[in-house]
KEDREN-52152 format. One record per residue (C-alpha): residue number from 1; x, y, z. Coordinates in steps of 0.2 Angstrom, whole numbers, plus 5000, padded with zeros to 4 digits. Last residue first. Layout:
[NUM,[X,Y,Z]]
...
***
This chain:
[616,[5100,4931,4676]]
[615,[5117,4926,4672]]
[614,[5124,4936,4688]]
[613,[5139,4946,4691]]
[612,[5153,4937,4702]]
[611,[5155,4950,4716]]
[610,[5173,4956,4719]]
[609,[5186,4955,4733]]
[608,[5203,4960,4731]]
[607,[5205,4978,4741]]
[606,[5192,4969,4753]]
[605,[5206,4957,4757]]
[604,[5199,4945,4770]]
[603,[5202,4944,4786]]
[602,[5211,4932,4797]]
[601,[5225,4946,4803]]
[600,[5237,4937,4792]]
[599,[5228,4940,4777]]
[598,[5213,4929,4769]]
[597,[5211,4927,4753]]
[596,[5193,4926,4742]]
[595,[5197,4935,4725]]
[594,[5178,4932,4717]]
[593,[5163,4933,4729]]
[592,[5147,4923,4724]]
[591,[5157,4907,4723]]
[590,[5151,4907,4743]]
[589,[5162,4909,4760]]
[588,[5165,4905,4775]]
[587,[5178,4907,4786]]
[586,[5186,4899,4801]]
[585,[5200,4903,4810]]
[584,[5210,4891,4825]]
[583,[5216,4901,4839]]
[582,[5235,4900,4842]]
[581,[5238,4894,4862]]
[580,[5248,4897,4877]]
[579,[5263,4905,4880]]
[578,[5272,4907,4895]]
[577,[5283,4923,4897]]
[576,[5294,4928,4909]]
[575,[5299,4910,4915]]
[574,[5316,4913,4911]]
[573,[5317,4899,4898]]
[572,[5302,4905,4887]]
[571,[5311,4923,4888]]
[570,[5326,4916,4880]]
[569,[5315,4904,4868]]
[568,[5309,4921,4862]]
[567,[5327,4928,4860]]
[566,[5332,4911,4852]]
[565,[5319,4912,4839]]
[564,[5324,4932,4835]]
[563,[5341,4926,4833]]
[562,[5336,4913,4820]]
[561,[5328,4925,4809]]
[560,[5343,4938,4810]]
[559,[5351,4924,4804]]
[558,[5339,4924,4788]]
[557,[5341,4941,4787]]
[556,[5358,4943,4784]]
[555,[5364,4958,4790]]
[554,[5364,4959,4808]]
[553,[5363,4976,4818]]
[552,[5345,4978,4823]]
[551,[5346,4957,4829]]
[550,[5361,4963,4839]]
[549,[5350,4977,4846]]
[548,[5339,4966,4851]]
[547,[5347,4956,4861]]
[546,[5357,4967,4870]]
[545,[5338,4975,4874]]
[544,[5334,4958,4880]]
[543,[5349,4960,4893]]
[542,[5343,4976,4901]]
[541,[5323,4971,4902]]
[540,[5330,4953,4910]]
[539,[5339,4964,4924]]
[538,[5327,4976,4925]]
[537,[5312,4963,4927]]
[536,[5300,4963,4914]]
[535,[5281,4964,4914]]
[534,[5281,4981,4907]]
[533,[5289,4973,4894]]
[532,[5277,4959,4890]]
[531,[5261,4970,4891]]
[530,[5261,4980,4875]]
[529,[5256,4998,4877]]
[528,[5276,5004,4877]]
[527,[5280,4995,4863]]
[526,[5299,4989,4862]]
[525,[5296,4971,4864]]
[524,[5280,4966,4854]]
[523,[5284,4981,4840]]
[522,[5302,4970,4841]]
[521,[5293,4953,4837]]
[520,[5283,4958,4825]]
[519,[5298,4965,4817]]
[518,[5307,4950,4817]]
[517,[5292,4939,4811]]
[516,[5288,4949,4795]]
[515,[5270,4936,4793]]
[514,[5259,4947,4804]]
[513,[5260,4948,4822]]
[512,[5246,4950,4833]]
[511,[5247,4944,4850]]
[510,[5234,4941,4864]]
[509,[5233,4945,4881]]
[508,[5234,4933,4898]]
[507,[5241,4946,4912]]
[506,[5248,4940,4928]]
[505,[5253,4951,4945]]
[504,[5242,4965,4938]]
[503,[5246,4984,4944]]
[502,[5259,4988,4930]]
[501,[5244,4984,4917]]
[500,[5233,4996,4924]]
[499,[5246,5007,4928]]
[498,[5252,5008,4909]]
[497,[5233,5007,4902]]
[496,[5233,4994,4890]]
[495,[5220,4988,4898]]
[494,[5209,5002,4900]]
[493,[5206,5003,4881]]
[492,[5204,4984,4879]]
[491,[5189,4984,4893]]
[490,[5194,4977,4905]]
[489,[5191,4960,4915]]
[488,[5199,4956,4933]]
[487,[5201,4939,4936]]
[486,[5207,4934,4955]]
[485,[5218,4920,4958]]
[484,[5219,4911,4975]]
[483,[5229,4896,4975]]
[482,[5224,4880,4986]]
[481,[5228,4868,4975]]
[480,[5209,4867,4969]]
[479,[5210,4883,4968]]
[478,[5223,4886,4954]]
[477,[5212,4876,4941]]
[476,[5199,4887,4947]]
[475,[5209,4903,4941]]
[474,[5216,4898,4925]]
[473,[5195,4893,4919]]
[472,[5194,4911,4924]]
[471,[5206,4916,4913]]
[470,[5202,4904,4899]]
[469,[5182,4911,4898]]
[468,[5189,4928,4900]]
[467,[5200,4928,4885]]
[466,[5186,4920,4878]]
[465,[5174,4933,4879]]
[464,[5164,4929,4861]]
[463,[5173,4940,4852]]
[462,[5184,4950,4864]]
[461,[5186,4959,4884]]
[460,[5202,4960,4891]]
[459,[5211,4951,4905]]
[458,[5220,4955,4920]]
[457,[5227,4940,4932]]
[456,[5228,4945,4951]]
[455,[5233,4937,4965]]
[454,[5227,4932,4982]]
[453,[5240,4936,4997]]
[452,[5250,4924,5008]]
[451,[5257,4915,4994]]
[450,[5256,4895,4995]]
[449,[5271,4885,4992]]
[448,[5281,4873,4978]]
[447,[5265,4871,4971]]
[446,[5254,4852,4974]]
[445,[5258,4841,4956]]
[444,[5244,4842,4946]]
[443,[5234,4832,4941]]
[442,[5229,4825,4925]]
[441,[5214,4833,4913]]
[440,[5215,4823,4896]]
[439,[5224,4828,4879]]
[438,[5240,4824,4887]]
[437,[5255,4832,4880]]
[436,[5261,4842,4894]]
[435,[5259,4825,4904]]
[434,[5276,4821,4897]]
[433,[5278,4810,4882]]
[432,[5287,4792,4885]]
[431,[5287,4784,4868]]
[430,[5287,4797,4855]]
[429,[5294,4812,4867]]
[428,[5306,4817,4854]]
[427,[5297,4815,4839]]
[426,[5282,4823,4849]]
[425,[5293,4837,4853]]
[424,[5301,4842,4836]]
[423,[5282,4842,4829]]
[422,[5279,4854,4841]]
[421,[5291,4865,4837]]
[420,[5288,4867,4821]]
[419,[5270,4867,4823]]
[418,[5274,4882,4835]]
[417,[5288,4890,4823]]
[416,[5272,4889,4810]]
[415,[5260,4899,4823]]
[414,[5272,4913,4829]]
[413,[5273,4921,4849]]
[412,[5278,4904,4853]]
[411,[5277,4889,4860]]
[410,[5258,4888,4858]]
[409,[5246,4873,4859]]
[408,[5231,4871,4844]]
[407,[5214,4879,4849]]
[406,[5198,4877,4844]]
[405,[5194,4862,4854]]
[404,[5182,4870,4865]]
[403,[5174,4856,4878]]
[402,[5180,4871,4892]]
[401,[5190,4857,4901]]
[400,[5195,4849,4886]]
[399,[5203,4866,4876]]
[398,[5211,4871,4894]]
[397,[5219,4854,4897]]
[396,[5228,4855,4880]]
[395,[5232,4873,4883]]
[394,[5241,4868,4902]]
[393,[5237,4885,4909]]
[392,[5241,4874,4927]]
[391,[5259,4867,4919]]
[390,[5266,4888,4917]]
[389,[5258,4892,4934]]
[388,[5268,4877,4944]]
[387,[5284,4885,4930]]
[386,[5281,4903,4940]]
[385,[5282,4895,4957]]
[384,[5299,4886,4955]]
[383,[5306,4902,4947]]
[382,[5303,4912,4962]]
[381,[5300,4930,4961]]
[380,[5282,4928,4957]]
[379,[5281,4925,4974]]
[378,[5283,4941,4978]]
[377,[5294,4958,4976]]
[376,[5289,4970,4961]]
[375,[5295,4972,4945]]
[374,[5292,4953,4938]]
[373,[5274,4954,4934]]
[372,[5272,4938,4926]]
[371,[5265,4935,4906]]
[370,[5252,4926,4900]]
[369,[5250,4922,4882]]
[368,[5238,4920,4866]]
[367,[5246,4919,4852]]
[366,[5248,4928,4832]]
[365,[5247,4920,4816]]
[364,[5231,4914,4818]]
[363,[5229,4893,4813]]
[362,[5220,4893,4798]]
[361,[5204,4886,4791]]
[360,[5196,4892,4774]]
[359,[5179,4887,4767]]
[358,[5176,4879,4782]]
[357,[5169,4864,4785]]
[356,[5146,4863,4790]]
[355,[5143,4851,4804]]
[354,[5133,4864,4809]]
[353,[5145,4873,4817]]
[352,[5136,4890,4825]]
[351,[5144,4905,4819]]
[350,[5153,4920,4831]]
[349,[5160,4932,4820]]
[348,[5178,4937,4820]]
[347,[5184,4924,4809]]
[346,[5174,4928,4796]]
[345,[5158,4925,4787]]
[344,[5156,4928,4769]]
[343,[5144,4927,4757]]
[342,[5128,4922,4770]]
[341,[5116,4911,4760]]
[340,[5101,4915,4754]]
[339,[5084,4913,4757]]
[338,[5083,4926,4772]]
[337,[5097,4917,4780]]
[336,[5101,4898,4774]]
[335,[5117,4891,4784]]
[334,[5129,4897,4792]]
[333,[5118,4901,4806]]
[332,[5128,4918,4816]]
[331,[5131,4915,4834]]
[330,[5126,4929,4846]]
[329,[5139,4932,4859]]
[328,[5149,4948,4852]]
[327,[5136,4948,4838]]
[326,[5126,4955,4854]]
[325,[5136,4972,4851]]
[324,[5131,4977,4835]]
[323,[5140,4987,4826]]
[322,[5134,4987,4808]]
[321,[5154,4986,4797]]
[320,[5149,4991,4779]]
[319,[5158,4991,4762]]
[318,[5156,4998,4749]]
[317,[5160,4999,4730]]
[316,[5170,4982,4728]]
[315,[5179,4979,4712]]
[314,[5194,4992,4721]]
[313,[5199,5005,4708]]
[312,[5215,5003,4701]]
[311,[5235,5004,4708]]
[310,[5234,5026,4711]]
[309,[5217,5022,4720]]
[308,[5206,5037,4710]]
[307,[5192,5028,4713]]
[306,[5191,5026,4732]]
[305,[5180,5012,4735]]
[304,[5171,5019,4750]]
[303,[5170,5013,4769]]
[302,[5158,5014,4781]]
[301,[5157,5009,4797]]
[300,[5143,5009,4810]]
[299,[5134,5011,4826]]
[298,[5147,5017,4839]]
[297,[5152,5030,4824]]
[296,[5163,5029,4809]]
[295,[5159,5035,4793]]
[294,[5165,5038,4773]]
[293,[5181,5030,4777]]
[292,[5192,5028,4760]]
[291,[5195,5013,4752]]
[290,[5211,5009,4739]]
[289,[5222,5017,4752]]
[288,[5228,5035,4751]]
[287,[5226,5041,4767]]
[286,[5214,5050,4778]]
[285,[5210,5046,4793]]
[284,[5191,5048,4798]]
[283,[5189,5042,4817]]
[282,[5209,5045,4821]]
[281,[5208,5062,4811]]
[280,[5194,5068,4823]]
[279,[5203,5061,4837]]
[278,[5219,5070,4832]]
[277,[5211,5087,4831]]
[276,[5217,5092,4811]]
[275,[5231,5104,4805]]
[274,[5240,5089,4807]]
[273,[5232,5079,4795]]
[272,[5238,5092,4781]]
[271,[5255,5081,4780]]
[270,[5244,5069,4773]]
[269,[5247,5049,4781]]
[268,[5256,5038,4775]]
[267,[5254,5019,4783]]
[266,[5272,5015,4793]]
[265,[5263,5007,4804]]
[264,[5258,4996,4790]]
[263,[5277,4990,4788]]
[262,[5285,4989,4772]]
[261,[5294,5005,4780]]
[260,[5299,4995,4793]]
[259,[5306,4980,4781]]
[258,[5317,4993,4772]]
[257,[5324,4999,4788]]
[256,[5329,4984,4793]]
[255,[5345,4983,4792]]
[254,[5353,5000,4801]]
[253,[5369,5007,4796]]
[252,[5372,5020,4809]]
[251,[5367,5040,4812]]
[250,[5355,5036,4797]]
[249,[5352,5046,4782]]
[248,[5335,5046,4775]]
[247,[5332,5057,4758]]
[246,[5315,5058,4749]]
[245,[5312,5063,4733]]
[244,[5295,5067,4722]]
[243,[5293,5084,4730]]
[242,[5310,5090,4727]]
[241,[5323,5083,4738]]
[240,[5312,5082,4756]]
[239,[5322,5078,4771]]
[238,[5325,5065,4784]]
[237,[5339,5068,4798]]
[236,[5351,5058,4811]]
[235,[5338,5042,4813]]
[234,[5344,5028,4822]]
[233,[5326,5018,4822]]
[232,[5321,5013,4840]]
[231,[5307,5025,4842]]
[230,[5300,5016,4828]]
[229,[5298,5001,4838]]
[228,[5288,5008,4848]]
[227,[5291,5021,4864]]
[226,[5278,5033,4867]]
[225,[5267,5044,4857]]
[224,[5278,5062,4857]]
[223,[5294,5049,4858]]
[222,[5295,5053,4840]]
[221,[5302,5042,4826]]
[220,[5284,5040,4821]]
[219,[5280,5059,4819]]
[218,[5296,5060,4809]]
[217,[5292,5047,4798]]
[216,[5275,5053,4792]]
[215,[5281,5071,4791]]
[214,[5293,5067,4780]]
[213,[5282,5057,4771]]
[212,[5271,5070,4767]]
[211,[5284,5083,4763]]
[210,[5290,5070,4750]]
[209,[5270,5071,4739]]
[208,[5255,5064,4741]]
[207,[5246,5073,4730]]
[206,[5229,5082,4736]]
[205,[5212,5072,4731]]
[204,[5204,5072,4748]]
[203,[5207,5055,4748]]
[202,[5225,5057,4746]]
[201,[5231,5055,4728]]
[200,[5245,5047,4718]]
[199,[5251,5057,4702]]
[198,[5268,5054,4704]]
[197,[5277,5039,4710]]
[196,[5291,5042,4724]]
[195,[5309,5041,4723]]
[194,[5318,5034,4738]]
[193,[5336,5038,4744]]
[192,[5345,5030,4759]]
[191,[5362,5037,4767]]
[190,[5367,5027,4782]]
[189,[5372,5011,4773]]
[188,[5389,5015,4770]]
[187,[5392,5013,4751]]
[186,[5377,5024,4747]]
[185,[5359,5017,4746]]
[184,[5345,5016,4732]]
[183,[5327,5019,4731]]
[182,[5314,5013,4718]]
[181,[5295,5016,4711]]
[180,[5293,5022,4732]]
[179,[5273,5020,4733]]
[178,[5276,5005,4731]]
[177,[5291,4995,4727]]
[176,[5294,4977,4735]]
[175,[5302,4969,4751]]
[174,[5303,4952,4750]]
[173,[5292,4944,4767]]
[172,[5293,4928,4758]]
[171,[5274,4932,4755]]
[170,[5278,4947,4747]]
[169,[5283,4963,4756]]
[168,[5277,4981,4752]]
[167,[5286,4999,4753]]
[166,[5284,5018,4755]]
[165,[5267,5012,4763]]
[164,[5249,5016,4758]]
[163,[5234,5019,4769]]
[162,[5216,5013,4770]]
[161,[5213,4996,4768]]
[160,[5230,4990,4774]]
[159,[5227,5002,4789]]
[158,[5209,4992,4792]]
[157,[5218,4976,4793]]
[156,[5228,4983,4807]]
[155,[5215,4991,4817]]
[154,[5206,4971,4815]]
[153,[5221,4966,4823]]
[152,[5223,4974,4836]]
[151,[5236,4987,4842]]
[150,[5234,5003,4832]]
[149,[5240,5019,4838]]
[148,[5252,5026,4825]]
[147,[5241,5017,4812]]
[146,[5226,5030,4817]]
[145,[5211,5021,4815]]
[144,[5207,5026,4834]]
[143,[5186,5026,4837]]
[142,[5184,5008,4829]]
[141,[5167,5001,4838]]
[140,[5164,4984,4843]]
[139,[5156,4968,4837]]
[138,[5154,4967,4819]]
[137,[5142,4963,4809]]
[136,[5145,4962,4788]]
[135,[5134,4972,4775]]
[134,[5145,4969,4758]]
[133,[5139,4984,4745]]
[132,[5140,4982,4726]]
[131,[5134,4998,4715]]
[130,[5129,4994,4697]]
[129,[5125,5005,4684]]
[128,[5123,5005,4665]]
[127,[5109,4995,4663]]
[126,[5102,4997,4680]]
[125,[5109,4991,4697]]
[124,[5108,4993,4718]]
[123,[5117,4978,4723]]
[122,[5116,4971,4744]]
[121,[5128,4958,4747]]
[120,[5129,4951,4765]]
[119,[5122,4953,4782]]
[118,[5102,4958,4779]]
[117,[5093,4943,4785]]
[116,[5104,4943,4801]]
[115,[5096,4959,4804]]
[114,[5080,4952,4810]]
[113,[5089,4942,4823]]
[112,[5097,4957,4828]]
[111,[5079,4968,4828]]
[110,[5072,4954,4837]]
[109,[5086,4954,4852]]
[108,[5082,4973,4853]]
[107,[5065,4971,4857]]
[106,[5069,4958,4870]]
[105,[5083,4968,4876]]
[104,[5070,4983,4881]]
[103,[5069,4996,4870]]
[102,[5075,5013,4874]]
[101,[5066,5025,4862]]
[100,[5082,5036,4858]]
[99,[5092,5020,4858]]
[98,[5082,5010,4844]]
[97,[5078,5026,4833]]
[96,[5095,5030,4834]]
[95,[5101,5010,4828]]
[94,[5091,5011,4812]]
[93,[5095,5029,4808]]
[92,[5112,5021,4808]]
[91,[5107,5006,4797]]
[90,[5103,5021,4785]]
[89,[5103,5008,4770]]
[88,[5083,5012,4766]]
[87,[5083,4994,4773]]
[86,[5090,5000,4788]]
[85,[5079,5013,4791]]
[84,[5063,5002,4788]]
[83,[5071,4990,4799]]
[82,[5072,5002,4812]]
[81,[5056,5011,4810]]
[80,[5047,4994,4813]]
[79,[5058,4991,4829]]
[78,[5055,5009,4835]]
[77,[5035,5005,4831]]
[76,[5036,4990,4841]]
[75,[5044,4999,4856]]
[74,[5032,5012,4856]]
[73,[5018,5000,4858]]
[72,[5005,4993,4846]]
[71,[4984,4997,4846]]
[70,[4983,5014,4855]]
[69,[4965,5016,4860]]
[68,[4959,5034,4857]]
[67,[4940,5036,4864]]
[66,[4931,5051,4858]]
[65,[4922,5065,4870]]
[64,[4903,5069,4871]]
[63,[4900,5087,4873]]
[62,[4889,5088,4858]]
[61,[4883,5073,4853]]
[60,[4892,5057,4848]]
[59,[4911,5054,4852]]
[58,[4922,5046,4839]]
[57,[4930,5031,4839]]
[56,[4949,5030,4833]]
[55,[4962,5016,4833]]
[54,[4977,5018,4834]]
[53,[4994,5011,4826]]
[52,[4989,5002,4812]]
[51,[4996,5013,4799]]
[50,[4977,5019,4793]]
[49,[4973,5022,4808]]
[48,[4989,5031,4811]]
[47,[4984,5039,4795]]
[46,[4966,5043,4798]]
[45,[4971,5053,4816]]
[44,[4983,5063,4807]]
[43,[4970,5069,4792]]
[42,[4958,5074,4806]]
[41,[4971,5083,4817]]
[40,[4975,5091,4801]]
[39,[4957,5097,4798]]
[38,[4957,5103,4819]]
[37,[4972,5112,4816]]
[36,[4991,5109,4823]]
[35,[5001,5109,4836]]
[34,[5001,5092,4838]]
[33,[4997,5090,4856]]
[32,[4986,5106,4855]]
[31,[4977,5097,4840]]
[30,[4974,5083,4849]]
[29,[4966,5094,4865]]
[28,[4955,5101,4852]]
[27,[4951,5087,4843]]
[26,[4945,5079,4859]]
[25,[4951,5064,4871]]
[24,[4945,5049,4882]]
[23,[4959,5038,4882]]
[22,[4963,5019,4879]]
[21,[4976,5007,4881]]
[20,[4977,4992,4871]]
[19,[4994,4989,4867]]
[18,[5006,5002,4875]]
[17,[5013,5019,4874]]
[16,[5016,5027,4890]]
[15,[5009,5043,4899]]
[14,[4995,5043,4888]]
[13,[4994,5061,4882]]
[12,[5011,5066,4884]]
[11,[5015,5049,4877]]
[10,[5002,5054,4863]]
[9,[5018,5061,4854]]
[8,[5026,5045,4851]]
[7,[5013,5044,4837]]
[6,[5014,5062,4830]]
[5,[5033,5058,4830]]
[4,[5030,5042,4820]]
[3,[5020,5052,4806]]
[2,[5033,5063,4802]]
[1,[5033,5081,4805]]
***
């Protein structure tokens, strides 16, 4: 038994564990308590003395009893045993020793702030070893990895971390080999063929081979997990030709198959995978990524470089995500942190300024956006109504009146068709600009009417709340005309809830998209768990699905492009959708890390990331 549990032990002796309380005990009654002998009793008491727990004084005479005094509390020594844990790199013994003992917020505030000393490159080394680690917080667990299920944009970053696909794009969103070395289609455009490397290993070392990526498609292509835009694919029949082959044919020439299998939904996973409880494989998936997941609980997770990474082993050798919730408020210092700088901090960790630019600042690809439930009668019915609620999320009043100025003004689901657009505006608006372009609070003009009933707008919890922040901001812009919104605030997984969702009369949410715009743009539309066409009326449902297809159908992809503009402007014109603002990003990082990029999700690469090796 270890020293710690002999201490929290005297609870049944003291009833609690505090500074400076004292108890009249024996040997005997201690070594009932321990269950152990008088000489061990002895050797006990001298190391917890010894440790500065207790102190001991023992009774003189026969009969005369010896006084215990407990000199720290149990939460001090579940804080001390925390860090000792987490420095031993068992942060997740670190976090259980925390819980089990339940410290109060004050202890646990201390052991956060002690842990910001920690964040960064940890290398264990000799002559002929070195293992690299990056320690980085994070805010909320990972439970689903699964790329079937992923919605946010972290999820997403993850999939490129840990699967493969058929087929990758390059930054003109070209579509380029893989795992498929080559493929080929017949005259009509149905019939696709795809050879696939050899030799390219799951992480628990089986070959991937065709029967996995027949499985991988089929299971997308079903409606078994709800409508996506996989769902959408004309598929007749996939099959397996040989184990390094895979055949497609298509009930229809359909364009963009090469850029959905580009796509990280389309990650590959092991046929074997179904063998296994989906929320087991969701938590540890395995794929064929350069990192593999080593763990993943509420506390942590890890990830492996995966050595036999068919396109070379990752420079990194671990990496670590510490869940701690308060880093969902708590602002990291930029600066100095236990005598060294922090190597990288991204986007997704809260960081006080300090006057300090970032290394890298982008605008996110994605937006935030509200969108009105259609599908039920209302005032949202009236056109005149929905454009007063468009002018009152006014982003450029938003970012003044919550002294933010982080965000730059959204016209569309895509950051550079929103500078675009923007710049088109202000050239066009040069002299007489409309309010919309004010940078200061103006009134409003009063709303068309006043509905009889509050409304709703649901909103999700993220870094920092400020989903929140904005809705509720939304709502007390509304009351000052008289207009009664309620903010409701869920946690992500109940929002996406389809009743949830269906219940809301507005819902302000957040996009991801990556850098393929068009199919961004149909996983937006056609996914079931995302908000915007749940939102939809039948009649403007039925005539974006027109739309759609006839981007599916067109061949050139740059038209195809422009027909995805004009169907988002479409639903910018109906009033179905208003959009509102792209986040601005910061990192920051030191010349200690080699192959610094961010992706479109605002992370960085691990894949790419190395530590420069010191001089000393």
């Amino acid at each position: 038994m270890q020293l710690s549990e002999h201490f929290f032990n005297l609870k049944n002796l003291f009833g609690k564990l505090e500074a400076q309380i004292s108890q009249k005990t024996t040997l005997e009654e201690l070594g009932t308590l321990w269950n152990c002998t008088p000489r061990n009793v002895k050797w006990i008491i001298r190391r917890l003395c010894a440790a500065g727990w207790i102190a001991w004084s023992p009774g003189r005479g026969r009969g005369n009893r010896s006084t215990l005094t407990i000199l720290t509390s149990e939460a001090e020594v579940a804080l001390a045993l925390a860090q000792e844990a987490t420095n031993k790199g068992r942060f997740h013994d670190g976090i259980r020793f925390l819980e089990e003992h339940d410290v109060d917020d004050a202890i646990r505030g201390r052991f956060v702030q002690w842990l910001e000393g920690q964040y960064g490159y940890r290398v264990d080394k000799n002559e002929n070893y070195q293992l690299d680690t990056l320690h980085l917080p994070f805010y909320r667990s990972m439970p689903n990895l699964d790329p079937i299920f992923t919605l946010r944009r972290t999820e997403w970053h993850m999939a490129r971390q840990l699967f493969d696909t058929l087929l990758t794009e390059d930054d003109n969103s070209g579509v380029l080999p893989h795992l498929a070395y080559y493929w080929e289609t017949d005259e009509t455009g149905c019939i696709w063929t795809f050879y696939i490397r050899k030799g390219v290993l799951f992480h628990d070392n089986t070959e991937l081979h065709a029967k996995d990526i027949v499985y991988t498609i089929k299971r997308l292509t079903s409606t078994d997990f709800g409508r996506t835009e996989w769902t959408e694919l004309p598929l007749d029949k996939i099959r397996a030709q040989g184990p390094y082959c895979v055949e497609i044919s298509l009930k229809r020439p359909y364009h963009l198959l090469l850029q959905l299998l580009a796509s990280p939904r389309a990650s590959i996973l092991p046929l074997s995978s179904a063998e296994r409880l989906p929320r087991d494989f969701a938590r540890l998936p395995i794929g064929s990524g350069p990192f593999r997941v080593i763990e993943n609980d509420n506390s942590q997770i890890v990830l492996e470089a995966f050595p036999s990474y068919f396109s070379g082993r990752a420079q990194l050798d671990r990496i670590e995500l510490w869940i701690i919730a308060e880093t969902r408020y708590r602002p990291l210092p930029l600066k100095e942190i236990a005598g060294e700088a922090l190597p990288y901090i991204h986007p997704f960790q809260l960081h006080t300024r300090n006057n300090h630019p970032p290394d890298i600042k982008q605008v996110e690809t994605g937006c935030t956006y509200m969108t009105f439930q259609l599908n039920k009668p209302g005032p949202l019915e009236s056109n005149d109504f929905r454009h007063w609620l468009c002018r009152a999320a006014n982003p450029h009043r938003m970012n003044v009146g919550l002294n933010n100025h982080t965000y730059s003004p959204a016209y569309s689901f895509f950051s550079n068709w929103s500078i675009i657009t923007e710049q088109m505006l202000k050239r066009e608006y040069m002299n007489d600009g409309p309010s919309y372009f004010n940078t200061e609070p103006d009134p409003l003009n009063a709303p068309p009417f006043h509905p009889e009933q509050p409304l709703s707008i649901l909103t999700y919890h993220i870094l920092g709340d400020s989903l929140e922040r904005n809705a509720r901001w939304f709502s007390e812009q509304c009351a000052e005309y008289g207009i009664k919104i309620n903010v409701e605030v869920r946690d992500y997984e109940d929002f996406i809830r389809p009743e949830i969702i269906d219940a809301a009369d507005l819902v302000l949410a957040n996009a991801v998209v990556n850098d393929n715009s068009v199919i961004s743009f149909l996983r937006l539309m056609f996914d079931d768990r995302h908000v915007i066409r749940r939102h939809l009326s039948p009649e403007i449902y039925e005539h974006l699905i027109i739309r759609l297809r006839k981007i599916e159908n067109e061949l050139e992809a740059n038209k195809r492009i422009r027909m995805t503009q004009e169907t988002e402007q479409w639903l910018k014109d109906k009033l179905a959708i208003s959009f509102l603002y792209h986040l601005d990003q910061f990192t920051y990082y030191d010349n200690r890390l080699i192959g610094m990029q961010t992706n479109a999700y605002g992370w960085a690469d691990f894949y790419r990331l190395a530590l420069r090796p010191s001089k000393h």
